[in-house]
C-alpha positions as CSV (number, residue, x, y, z in Angstrom):
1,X,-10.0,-4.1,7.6
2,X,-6.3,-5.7,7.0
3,X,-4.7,-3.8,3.9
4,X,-2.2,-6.8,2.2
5,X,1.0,-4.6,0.8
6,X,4.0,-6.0,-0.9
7,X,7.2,-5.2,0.4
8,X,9.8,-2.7,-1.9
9,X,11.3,-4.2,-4.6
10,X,9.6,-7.8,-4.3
11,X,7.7,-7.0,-7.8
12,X,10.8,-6.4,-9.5
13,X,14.2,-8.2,-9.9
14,X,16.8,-7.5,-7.5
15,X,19.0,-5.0,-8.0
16,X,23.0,-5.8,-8.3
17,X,22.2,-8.9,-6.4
18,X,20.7,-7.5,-3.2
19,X,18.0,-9.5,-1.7
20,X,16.3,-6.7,-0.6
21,X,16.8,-2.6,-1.6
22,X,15.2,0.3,-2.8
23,X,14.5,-0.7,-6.4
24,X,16.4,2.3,-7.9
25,X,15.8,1.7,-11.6
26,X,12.0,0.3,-11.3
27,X,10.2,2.2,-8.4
28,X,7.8,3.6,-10.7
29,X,6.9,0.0,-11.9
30,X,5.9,-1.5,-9.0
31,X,3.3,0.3,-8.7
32,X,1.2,-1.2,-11.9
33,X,2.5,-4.5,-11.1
34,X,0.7,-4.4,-7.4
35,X,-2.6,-3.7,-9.2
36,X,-2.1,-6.7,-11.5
37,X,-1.1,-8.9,-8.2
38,X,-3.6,-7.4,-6.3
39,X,-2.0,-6.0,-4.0
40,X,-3.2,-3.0,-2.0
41,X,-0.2,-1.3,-0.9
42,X,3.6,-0.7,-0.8
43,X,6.0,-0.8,2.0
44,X,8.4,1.6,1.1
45,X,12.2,1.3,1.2
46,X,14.6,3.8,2.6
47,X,17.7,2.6,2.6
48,X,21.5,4.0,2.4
49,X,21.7,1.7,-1.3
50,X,18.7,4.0,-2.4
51,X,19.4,7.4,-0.3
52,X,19.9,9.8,-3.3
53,X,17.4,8.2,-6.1
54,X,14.6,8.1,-3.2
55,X,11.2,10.0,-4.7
56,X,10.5,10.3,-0.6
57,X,13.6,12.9,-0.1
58,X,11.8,15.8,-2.4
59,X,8.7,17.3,-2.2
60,X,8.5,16.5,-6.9
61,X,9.3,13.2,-5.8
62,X,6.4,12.3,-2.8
63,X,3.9,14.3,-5.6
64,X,4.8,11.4,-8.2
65,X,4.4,8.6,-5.7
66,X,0.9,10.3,-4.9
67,X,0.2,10.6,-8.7
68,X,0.9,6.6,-9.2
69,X,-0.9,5.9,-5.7
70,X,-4.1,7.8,-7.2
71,X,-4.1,6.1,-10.8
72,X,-3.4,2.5,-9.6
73,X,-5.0,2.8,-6.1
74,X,-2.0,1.5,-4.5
75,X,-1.2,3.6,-1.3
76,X,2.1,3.8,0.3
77,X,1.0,3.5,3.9
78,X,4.6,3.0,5.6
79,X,8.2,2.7,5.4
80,X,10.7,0.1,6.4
81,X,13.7,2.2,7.7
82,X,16.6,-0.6,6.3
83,X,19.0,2.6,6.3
84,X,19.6,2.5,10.2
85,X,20.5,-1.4,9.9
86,X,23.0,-0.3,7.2
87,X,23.9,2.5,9.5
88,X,22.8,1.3,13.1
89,X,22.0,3.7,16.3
90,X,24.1,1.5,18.0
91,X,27.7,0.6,18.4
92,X,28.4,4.0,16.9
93,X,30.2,7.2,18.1
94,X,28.4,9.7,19.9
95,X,28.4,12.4,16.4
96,X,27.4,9.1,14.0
97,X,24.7,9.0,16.6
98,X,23.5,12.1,16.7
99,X,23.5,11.8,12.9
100,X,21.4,9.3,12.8
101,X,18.8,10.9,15.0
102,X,18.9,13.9,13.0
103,X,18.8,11.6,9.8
104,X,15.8,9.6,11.5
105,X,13.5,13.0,12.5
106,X,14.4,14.1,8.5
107,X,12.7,10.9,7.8
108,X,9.7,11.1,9.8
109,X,8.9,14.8,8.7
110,X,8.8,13.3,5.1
111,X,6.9,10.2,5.9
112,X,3.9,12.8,7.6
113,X,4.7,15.3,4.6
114,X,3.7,12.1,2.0
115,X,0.5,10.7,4.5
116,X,3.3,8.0,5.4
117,X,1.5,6.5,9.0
118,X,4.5,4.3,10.3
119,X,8.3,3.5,10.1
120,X,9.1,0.2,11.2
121,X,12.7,0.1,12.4
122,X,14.6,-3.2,12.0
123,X,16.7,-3.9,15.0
124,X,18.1,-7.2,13.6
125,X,21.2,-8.4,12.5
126,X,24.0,-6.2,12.1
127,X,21.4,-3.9,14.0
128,X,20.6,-6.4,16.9
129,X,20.6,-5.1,20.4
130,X,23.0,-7.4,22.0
131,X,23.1,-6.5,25.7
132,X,21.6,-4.2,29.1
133,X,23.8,-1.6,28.1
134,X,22.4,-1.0,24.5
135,X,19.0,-1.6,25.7
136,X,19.2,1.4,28.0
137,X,21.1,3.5,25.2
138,X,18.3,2.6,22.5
139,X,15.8,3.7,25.6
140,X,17.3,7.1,25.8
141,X,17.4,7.4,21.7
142,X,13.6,6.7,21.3
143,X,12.9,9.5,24.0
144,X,14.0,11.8,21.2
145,X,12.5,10.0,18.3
146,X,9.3,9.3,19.9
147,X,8.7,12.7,20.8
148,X,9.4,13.8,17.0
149,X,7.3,10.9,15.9
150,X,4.3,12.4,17.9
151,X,4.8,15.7,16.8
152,X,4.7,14.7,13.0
153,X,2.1,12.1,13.6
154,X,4.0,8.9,12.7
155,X,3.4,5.6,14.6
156,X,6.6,3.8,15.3
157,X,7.1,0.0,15.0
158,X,10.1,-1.7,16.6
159,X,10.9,-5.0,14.8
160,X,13.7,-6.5,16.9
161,X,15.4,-10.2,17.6
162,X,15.3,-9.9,21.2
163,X,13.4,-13.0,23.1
164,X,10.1,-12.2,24.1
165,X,10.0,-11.2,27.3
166,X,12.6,-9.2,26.9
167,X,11.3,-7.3,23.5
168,X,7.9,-6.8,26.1
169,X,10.1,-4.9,28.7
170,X,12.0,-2.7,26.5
171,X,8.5,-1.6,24.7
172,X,7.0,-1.3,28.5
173,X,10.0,0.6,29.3
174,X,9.2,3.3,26.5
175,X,5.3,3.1,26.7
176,X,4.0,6.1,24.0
177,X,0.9,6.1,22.2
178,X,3.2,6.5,19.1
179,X,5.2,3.0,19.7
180,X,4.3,-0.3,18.4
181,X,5.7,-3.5,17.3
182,X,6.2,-4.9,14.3
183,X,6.0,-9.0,14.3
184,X,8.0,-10.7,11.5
185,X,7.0,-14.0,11.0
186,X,10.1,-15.7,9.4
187,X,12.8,-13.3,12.0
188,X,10.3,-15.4,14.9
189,X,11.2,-18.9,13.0
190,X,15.0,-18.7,12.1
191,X,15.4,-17.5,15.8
192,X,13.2,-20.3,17.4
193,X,11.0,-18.4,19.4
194,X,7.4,-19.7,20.1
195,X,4.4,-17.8,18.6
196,X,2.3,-18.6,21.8
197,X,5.2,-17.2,24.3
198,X,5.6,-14.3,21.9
199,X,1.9,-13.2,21.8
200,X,1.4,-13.6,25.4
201,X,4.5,-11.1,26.2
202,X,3.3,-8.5,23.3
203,X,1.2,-9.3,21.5
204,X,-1.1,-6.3,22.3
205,X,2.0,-3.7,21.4
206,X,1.6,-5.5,17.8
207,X,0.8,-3.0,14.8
208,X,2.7,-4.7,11.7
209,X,3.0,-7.5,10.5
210,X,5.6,-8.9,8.0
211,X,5.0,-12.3,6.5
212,X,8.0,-14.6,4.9
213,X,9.0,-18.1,6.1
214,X,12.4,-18.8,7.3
215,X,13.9,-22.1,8.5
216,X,15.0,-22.6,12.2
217,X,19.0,-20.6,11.9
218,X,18.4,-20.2,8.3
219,X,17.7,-17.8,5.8
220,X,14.2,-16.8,3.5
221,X,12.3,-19.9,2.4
222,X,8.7,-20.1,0.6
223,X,5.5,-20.2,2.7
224,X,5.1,-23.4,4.1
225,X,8.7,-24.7,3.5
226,X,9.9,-23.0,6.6
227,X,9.5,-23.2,10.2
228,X,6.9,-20.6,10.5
229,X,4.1,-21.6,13.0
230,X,1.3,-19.8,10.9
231,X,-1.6,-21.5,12.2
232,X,-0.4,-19.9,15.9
233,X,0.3,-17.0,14.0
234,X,-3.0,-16.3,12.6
235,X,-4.9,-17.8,15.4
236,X,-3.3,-15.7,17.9
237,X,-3.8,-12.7,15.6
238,X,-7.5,-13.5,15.4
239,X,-7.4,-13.8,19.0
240,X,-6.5,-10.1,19.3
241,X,-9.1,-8.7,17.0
242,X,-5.4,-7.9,14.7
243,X,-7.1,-5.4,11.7
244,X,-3.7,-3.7,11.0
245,X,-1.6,-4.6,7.7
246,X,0.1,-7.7,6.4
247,X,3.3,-7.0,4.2
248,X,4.5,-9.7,2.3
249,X,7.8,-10.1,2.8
250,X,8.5,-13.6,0.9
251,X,11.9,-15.3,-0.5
252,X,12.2,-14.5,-4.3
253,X,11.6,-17.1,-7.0
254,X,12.2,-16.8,-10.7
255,X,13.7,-13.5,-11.9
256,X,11.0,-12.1,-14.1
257,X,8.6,-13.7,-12.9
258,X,7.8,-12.0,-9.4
259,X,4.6,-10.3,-9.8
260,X,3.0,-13.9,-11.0
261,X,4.4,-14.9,-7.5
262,X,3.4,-12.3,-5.4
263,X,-0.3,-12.5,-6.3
264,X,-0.1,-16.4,-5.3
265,X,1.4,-15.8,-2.0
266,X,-1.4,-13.3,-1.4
267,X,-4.4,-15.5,-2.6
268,X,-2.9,-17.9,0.2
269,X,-2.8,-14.7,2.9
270,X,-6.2,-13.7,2.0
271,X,-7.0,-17.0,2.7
272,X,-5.8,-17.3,5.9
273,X,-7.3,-13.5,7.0
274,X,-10.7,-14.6,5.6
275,X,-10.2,-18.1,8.5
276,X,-9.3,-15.6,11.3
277,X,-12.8,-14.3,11.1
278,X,-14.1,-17.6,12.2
279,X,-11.9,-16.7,15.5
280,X,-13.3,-14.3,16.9
């Protein structure tokens, strides 16, 4: 069964204007405020903006998260690794590197020390793979992580703005039970790509998804004002048998007003999970 989780920070205003960030001040908050929306889970944030206030870095820390996950019923079920698109594998020296490995098998052992079951890495942006060359250097990186990922029990999910066919051959290149994909729904808009070419190059390496609406070259928009092809999203989904999680990833509306927002967006992707049944 789908769980519907909110990404970090979407509950509560932005901090010092960043669209997206480890919410700092308000962690604890969001948690309430995803029962009230009626929201299931939390996609954690680590990030470098949130490093040192992060509850996941200490062991007094991961047993408050537990506390608020057992008195709301709002699990934390994975973490969106934004710190390695502020600090990128690639385009690096060899010791910032080798940093950020060590930095990235640090996070997994936390993530299976707090019953975390996948880190989606962004490859996007500033992080985008832009060539062979990095392709075979991120191939020899998630070797490593991989086999740290498996030894600590944590799933793996790329998200990354290479075409399709190309995203399905780096994935084939590193086959492991441990690596998936993650599909972003609005990343697929704003770059063009076609849901139906997509799905038939990976869509069985999909574990994630995140939902948000982007327009063609553009930046976040609200469901349904973008160019999003959700119909061929969640028909192709339904197509699959897809049962793994939905994070909602949408554009931010009025300041204050976010949980009230969050809870329509997912009465409209309940909607359209409840419609995929009649799919398959």
């Amino acid at each position: 069964m789908s769980v519907i989780a909110s990404m970090q920070g979407r509950l509560v205003p932005p901090e010092g204007g960043r669209f997206q960030s480890f919410p700092r001040e308000r962690w604890r908050d969001e948690f309430p405020l995803a029962t009230t929306a009626g929201l299931n889970a939390i996609e954690w944030i680590f990030d470098a903006y949130g490093e040192d206030a992060n509850p996941l870095a200490t062991d007094a820390g991961v047993a408050e998260m537990r506390r608020l996950s057992e008195r709301t019923g709002v699990s934390v079920r994975s973490v969106c690794a934004d710190y390695f698109m502020d600090l990128p594998f690639l385009r690096t020296t060899r010791d910032e590197r080798n940093d950020r490995i060590q930095k990235f098998h640090w996070l997994l052992s936390r993530c299976a020390f707090a019953g975390i079951g996948r880190v989606v890495v962004p490859f996007v942006d500033h992080s985008r793979i832009q060539n062979e060359a990095e392709k075979l250097e991120l191939s020899s990186i998630l070797r490593e992580i991989l086999s740290s990922a498996n030894a600590h029990g944590v799933e793996l999910h790329l998200e990354t703005s290479l075409p399709p066919k190309e995203f399905a051959e780096l994935l084939e290149r590193n086959a492991h039970p441990m690596l998936r994909a993650n599909y972003d729904s609005g990343n697929s808009a704003s770059l063009g790509y076609s849901v139906l070419e997509e799905f038939a190059a990976y869509g069985h390496w999909i574990g994630s998804v995140h939902i948000k609406d982007r327009l063609r070259n553009g930046g976040t928009v609200p469901i349904n004002a973008g160019n999003a092809n959700f119909p061929a999203l969640f028909d192709s989904l339904a197509r699959l048998d897809y049962s793994g999680d939905f994070v909602l990833q949408v554009a931010r509306q009025e300041a204050g007003k976010e949980g009230e927002w969050l809870a329509e967006n997912r009465v409209w992707l309940a909607n359209q999970i409840e419609k995929m049944k009649g799919v398959r």
